[in-house]
SEBAKOL-467297 format. One record per residue (C-alpha): residue number from 1; chain; z, x, y. Coordinates in Angstrom, 1 decimal. Each point is the difference from the previous one (the first is absolute). Last residue first. Example, Ala and Ser with C-alpha at 12.3 -4.5 7.8 and 13.67 -1.06 7.14 Angstrom:
REM residues 2
<rotor><num>2</num><cadena>A</cadena><w>7.1</w><u>13.7</u><v>-1.1</v></rotor>
<rotor><num>1</num><cadena>A</cadena><w>0.7</w><u>-1.4</u><v>-3.4</v></rotor>
REM end
This chain:
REM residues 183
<rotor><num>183</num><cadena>A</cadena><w>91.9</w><u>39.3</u><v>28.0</v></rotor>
<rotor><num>182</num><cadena>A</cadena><w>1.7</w><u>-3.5</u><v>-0.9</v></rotor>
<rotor><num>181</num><cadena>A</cadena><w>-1.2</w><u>-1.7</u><v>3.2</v></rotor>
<rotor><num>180</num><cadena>A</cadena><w>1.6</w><u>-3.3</u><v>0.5</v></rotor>
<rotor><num>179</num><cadena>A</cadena><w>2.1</w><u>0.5</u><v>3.7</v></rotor>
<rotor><num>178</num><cadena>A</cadena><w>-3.7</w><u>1.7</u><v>0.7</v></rotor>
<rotor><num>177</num><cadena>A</cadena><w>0.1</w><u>3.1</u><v>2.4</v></rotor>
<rotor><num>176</num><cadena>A</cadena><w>-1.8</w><u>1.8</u><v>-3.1</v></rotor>
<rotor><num>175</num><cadena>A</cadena><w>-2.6</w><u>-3.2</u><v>0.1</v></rotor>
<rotor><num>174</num><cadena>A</cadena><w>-0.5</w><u>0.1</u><v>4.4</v></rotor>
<rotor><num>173</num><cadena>A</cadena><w>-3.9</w><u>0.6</u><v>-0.7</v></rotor>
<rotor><num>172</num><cadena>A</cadena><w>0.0</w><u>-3.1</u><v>-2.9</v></rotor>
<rotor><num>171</num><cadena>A</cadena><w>2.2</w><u>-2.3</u><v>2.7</v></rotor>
<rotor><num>170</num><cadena>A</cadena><w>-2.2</w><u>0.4</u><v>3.0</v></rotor>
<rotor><num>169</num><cadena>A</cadena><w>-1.6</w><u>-3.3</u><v>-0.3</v></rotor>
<rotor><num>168</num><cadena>A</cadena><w>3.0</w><u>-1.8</u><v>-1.5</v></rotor>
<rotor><num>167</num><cadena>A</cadena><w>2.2</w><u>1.5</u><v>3.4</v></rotor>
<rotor><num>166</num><cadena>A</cadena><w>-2.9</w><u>-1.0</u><v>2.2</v></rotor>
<rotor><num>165</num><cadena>A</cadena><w>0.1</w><u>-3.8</u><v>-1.3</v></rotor>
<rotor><num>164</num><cadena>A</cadena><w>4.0</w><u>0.7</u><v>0.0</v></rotor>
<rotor><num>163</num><cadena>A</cadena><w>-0.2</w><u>0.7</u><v>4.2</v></rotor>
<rotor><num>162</num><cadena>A</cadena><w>-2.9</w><u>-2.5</u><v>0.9</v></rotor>
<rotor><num>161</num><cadena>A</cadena><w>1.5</w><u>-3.0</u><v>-2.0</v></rotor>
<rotor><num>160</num><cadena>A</cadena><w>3.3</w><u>1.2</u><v>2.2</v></rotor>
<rotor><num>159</num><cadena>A</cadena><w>-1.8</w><u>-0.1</u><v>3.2</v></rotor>
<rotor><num>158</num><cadena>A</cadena><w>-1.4</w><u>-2.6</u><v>-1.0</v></rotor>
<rotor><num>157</num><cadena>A</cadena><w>3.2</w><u>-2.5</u><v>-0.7</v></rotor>
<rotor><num>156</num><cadena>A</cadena><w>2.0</w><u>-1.6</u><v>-2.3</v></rotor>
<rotor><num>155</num><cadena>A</cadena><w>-1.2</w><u>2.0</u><v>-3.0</v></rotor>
<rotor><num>154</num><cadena>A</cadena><w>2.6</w><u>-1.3</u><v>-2.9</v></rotor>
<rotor><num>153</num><cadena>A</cadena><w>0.7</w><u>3.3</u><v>-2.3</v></rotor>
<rotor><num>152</num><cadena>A</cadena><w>0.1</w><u>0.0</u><v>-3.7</v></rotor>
<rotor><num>151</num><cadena>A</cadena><w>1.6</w><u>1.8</u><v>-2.6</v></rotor>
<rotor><num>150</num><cadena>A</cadena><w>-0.6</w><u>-0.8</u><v>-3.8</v></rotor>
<rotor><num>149</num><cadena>A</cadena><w>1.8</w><u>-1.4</u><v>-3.2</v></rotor>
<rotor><num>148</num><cadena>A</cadena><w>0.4</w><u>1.4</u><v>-3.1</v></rotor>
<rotor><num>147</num><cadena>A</cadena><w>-1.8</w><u>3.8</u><v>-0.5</v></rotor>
<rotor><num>146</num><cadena>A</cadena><w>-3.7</w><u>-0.8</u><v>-1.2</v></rotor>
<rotor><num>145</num><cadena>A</cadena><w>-1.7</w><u>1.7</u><v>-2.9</v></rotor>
<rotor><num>144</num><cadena>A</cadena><w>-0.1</w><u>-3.2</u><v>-2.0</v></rotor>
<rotor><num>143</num><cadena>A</cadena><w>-1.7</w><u>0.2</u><v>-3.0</v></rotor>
<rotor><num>142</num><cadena>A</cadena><w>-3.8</w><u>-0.9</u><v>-1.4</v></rotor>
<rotor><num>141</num><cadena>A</cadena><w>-1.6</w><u>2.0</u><v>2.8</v></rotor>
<rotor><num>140</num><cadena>A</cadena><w>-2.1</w><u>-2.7</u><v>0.8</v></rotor>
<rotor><num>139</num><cadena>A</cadena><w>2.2</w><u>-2.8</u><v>-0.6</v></rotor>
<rotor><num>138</num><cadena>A</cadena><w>2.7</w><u>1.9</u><v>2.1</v></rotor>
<rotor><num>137</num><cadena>A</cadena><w>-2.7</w><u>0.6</u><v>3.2</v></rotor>
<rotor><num>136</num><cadena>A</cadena><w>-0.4</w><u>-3.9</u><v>0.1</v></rotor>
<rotor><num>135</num><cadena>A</cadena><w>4.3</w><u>-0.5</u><v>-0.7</v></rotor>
<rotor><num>134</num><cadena>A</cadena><w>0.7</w><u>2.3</u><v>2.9</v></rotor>
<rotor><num>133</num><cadena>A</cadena><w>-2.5</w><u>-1.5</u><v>2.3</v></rotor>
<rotor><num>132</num><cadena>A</cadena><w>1.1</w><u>-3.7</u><v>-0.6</v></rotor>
<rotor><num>131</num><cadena>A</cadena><w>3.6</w><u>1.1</u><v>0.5</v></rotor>
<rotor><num>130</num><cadena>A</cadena><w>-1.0</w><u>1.4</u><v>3.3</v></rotor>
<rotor><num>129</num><cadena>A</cadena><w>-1.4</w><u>-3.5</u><v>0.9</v></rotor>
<rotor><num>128</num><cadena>A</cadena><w>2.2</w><u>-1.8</u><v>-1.3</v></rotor>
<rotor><num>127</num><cadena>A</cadena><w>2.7</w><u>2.1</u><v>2.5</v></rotor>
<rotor><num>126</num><cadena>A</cadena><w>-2.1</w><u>-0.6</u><v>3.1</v></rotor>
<rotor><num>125</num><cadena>A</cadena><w>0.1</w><u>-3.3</u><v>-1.0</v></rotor>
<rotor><num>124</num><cadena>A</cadena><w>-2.5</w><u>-3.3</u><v>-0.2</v></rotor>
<rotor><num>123</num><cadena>A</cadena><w>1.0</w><u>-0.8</u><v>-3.6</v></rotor>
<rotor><num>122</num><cadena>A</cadena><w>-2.9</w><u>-0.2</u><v>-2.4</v></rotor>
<rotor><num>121</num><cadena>A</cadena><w>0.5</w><u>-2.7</u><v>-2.9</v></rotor>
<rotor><num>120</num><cadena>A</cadena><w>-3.7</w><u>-1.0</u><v>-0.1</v></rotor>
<rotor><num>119</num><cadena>A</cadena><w>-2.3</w><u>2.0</u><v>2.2</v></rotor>
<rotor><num>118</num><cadena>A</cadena><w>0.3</w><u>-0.8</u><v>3.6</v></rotor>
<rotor><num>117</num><cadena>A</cadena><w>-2.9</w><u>-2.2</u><v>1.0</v></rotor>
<rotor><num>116</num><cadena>A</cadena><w>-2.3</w><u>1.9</u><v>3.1</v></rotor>
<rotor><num>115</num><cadena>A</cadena><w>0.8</w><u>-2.9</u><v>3.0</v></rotor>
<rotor><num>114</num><cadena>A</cadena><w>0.4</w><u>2.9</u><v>2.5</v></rotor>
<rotor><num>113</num><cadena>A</cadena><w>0.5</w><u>-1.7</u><v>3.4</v></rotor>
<rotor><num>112</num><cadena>A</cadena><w>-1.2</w><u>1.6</u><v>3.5</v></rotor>
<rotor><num>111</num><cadena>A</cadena><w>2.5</w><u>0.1</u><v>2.6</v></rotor>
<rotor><num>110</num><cadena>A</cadena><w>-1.1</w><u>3.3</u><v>0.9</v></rotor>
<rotor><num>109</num><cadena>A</cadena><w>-3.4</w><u>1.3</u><v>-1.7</v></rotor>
<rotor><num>108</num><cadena>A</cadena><w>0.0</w><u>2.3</u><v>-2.7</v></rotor>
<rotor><num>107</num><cadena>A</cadena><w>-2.7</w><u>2.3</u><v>-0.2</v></rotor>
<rotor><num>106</num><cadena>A</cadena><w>2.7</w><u>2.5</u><v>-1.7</v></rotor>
<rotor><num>105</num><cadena>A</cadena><w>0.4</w><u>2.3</u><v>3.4</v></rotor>
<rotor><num>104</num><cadena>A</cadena><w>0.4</w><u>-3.5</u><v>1.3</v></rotor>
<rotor><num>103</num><cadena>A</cadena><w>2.9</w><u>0.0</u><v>-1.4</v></rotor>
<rotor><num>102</num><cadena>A</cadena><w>1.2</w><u>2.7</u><v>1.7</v></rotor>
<rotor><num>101</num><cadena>A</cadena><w>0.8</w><u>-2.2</u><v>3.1</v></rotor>
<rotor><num>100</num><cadena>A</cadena><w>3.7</w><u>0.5</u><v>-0.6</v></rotor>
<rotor><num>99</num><cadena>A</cadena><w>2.1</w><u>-2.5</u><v>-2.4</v></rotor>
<rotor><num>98</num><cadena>A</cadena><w>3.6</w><u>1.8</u><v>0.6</v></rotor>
<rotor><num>97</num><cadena>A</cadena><w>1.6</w><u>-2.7</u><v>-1.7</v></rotor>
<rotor><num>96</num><cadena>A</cadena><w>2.0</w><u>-3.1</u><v>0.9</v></rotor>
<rotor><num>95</num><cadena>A</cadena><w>-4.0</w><u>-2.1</u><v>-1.0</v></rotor>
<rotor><num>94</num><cadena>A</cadena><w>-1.1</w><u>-3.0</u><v>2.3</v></rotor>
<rotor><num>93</num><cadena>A</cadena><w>-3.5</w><u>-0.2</u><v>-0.9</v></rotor>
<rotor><num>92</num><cadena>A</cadena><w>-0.5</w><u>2.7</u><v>-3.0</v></rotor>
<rotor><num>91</num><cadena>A</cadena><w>1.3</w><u>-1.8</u><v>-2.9</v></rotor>
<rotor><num>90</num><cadena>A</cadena><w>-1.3</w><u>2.0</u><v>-2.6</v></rotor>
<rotor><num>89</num><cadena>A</cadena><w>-1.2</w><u>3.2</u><v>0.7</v></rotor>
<rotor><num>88</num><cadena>A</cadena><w>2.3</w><u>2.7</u><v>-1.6</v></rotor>
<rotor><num>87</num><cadena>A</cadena><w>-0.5</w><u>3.1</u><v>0.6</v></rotor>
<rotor><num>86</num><cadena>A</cadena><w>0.4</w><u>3.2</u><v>-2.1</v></rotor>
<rotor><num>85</num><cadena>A</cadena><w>0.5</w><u>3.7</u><v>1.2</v></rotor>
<rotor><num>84</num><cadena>A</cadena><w>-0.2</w><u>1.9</u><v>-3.3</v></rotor>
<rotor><num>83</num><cadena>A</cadena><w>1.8</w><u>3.5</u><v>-1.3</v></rotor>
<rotor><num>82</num><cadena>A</cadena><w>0.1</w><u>0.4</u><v>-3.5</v></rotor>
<rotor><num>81</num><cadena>A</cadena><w>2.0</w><u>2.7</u><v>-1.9</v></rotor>
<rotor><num>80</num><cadena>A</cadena><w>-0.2</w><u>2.9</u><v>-2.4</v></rotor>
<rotor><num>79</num><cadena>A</cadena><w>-3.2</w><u>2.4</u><v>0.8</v></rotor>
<rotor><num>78</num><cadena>A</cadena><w>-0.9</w><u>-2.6</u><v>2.6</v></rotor>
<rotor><num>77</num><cadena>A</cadena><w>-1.8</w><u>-2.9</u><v>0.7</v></rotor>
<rotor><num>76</num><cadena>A</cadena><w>-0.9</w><u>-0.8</u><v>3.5</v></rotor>
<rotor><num>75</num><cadena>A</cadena><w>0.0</w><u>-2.8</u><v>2.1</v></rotor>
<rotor><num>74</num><cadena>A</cadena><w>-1.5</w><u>-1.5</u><v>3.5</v></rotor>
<rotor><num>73</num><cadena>A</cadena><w>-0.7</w><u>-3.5</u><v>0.2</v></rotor>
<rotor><num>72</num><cadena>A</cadena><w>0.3</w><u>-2.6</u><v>-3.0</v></rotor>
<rotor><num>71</num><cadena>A</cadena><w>-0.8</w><u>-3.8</u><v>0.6</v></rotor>
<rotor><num>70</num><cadena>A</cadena><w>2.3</w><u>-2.5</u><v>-2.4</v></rotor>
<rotor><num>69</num><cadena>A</cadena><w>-0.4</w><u>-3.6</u><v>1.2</v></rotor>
<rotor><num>68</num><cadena>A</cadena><w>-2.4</w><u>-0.3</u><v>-3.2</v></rotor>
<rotor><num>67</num><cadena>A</cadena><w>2.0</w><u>1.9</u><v>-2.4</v></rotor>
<rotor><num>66</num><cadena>A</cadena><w>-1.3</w><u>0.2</u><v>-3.1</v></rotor>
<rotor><num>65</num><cadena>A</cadena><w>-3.2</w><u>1.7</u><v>1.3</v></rotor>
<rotor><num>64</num><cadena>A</cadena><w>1.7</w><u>1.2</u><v>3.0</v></rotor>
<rotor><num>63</num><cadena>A</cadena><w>1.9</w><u>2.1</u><v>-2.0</v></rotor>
<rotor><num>62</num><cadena>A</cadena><w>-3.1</w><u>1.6</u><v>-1.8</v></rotor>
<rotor><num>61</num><cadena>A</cadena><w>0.3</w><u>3.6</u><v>1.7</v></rotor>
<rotor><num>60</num><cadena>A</cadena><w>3.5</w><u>0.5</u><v>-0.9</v></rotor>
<rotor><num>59</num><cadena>A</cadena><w>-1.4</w><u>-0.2</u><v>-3.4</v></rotor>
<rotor><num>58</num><cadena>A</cadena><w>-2.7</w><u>2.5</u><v>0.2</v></rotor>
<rotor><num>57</num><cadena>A</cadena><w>2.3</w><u>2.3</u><v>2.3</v></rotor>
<rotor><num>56</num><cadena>A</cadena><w>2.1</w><u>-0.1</u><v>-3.5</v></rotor>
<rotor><num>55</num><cadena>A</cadena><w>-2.6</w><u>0.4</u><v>-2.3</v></rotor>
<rotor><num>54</num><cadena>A</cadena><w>-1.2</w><u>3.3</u><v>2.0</v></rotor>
<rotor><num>53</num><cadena>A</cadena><w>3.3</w><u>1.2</u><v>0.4</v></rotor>
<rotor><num>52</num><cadena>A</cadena><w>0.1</w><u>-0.1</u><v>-4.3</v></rotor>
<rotor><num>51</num><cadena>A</cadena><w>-3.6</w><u>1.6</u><v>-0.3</v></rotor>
<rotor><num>50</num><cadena>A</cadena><w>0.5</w><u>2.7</u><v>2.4</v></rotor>
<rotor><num>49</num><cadena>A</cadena><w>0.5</w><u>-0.8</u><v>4.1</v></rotor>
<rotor><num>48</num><cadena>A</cadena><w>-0.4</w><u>3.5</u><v>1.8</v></rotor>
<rotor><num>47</num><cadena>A</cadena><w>2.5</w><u>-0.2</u><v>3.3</v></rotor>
<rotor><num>46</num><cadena>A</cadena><w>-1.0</w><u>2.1</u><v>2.6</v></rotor>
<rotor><num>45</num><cadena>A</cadena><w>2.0</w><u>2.3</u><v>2.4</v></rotor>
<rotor><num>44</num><cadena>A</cadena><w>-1.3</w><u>3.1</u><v>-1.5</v></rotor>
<rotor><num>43</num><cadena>A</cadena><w>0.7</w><u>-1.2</u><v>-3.9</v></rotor>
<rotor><num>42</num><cadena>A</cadena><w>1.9</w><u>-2.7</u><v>-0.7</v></rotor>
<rotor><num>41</num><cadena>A</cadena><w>-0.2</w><u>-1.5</u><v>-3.1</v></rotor>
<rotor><num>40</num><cadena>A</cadena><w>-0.4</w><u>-2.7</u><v>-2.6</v></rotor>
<rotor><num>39</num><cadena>A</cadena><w>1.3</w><u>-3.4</u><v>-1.2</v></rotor>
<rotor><num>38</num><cadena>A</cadena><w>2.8</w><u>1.2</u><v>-2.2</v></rotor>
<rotor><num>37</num><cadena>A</cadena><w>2.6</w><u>1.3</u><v>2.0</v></rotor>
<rotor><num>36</num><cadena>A</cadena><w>3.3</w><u>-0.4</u><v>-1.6</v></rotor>
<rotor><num>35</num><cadena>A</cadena><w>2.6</w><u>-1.6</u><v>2.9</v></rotor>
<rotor><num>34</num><cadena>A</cadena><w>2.1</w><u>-0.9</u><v>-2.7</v></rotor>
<rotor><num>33</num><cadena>A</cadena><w>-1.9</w><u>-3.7</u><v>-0.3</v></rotor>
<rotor><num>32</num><cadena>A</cadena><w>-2.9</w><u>0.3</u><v>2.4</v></rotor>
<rotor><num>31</num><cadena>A</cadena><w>0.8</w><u>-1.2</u><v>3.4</v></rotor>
<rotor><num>30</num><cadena>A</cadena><w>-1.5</w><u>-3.1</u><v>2.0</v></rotor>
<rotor><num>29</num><cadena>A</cadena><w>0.4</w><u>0.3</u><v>3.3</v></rotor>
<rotor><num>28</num><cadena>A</cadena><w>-1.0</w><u>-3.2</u><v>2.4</v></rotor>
<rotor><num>27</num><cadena>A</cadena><w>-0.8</w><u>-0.7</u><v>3.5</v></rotor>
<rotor><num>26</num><cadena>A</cadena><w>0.0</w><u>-3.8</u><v>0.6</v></rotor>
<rotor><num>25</num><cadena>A</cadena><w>-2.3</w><u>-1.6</u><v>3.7</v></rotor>
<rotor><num>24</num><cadena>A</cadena><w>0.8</w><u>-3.3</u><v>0.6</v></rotor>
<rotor><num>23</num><cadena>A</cadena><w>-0.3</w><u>-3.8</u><v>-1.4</v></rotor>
<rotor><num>22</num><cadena>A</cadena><w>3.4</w><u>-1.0</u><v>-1.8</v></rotor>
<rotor><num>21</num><cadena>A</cadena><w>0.1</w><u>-0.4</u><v>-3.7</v></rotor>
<rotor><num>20</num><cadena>A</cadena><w>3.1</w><u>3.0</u><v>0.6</v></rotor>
<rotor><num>19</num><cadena>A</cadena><w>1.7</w><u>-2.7</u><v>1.3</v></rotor>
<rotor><num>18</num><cadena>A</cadena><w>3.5</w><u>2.2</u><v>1.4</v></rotor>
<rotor><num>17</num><cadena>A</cadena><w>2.8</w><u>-1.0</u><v>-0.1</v></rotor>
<rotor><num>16</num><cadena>A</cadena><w>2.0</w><u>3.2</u><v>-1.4</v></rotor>
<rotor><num>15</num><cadena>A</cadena><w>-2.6</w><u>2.6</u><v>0.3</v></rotor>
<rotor><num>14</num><cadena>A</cadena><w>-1.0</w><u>1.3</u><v>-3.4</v></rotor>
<rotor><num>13</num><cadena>A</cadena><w>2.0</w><u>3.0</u><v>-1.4</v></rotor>
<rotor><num>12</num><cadena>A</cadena><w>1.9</w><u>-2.1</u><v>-3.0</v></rotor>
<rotor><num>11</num><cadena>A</cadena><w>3.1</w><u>1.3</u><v>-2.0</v></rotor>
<rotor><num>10</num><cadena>A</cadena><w>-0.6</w><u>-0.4</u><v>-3.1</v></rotor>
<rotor><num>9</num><cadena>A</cadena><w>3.1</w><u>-0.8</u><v>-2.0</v></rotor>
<rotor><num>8</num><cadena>A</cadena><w>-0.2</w><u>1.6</u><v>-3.3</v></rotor>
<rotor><num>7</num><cadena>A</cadena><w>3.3</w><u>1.9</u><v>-0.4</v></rotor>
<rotor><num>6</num><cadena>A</cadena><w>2.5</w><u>-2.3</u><v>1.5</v></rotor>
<rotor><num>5</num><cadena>A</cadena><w>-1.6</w><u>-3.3</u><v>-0.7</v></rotor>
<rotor><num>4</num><cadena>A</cadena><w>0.0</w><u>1.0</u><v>-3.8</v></rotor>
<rotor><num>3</num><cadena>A</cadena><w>-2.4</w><u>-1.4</u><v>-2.0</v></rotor>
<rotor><num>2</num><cadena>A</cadena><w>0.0</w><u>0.5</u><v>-3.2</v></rotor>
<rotor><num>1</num><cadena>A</cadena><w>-0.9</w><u>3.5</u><v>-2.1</v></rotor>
REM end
């Protein structure tokens, strides 16, 4: 089949605008394709990873590692989906975002530069980053499981980094109040 504008256009949920290379706090969903769950369950409020979740938190794990001005804060796999607060250090002085003191939280100073090479070819975006992720936990699985694109959520401030970082926290206990539980 050709393209046809009409039928294939994508219409895109980012924020019109917006630099998502920007330094600030990201909160991410990443949903299995179909909603299947395949990385474990939920039993009693807890989520029990098997040997797919367990790749998966693996490679959500190693971010930082191929993403130097990636750090990772709270997150949690789930039977079909990924929930992760990422943030993005680079170009702290001066940065539009919400940019609270959690750093330090990371042994990160203020002001302090990060001089870490990128790895050849990396973009500095939330969305390279996510893309990163899917394709890491793809080579191990040797197909996608992912559903196209993802959601995320800029964190502009703490009361709302407090808010989703209890909402991740709390997400295996709330699972049958889940929008993506399949019961």
């Amino acid at each position: 089949m050709s393209y046809n504008p009409t039928i294939h256009h994508r219409r895109s949920i980012r924020l019109k605008g917006y630099d998502y290379s920007q330094s600030g706090l990201y909160f991410v969903t990443i949903c299995v394709q179909n909603h299947t769950c395949l990385f474990g369950e939920i039993t009693d409020g807890t989520m029990f990873l098997n040997a797919a979740g367990q790749t998966v938190e693996e490679c959500w794990l190693s971010i930082p590692q191929h993403y130097p001005d990636a750090v990772l804060h709270e997150s949690v796999v789930m039977p079909n989906h990924v929930h992760g607060i990422i943030e993005l250090t680079h170009n702290d002085v001066g940065a539009k975002n919400f940019s609270p003191p959690l750093q330090t939280m990371h042994n990160r100073s203020i002001g302090a530069k990060d001089f870490s090479p990128l790895p050849c070819g990396t973009s500095r975006t939330i969305g390279a980053i996510v893309r990163g992720f899917k394709i890491g936990v793809t080579k191990q699985f040797g197909n996608s499981v992912w559903q196209r694109n993802y959601w995320e959520h800029i964190i502009r401030n703490e009361q709302s980094y407090q808010y989703i970082t209890n909402y991740i926290i709390n997400n295996p206990m709330n699972w049958n109040k889940d929008k993506f539980y399949t019961g």
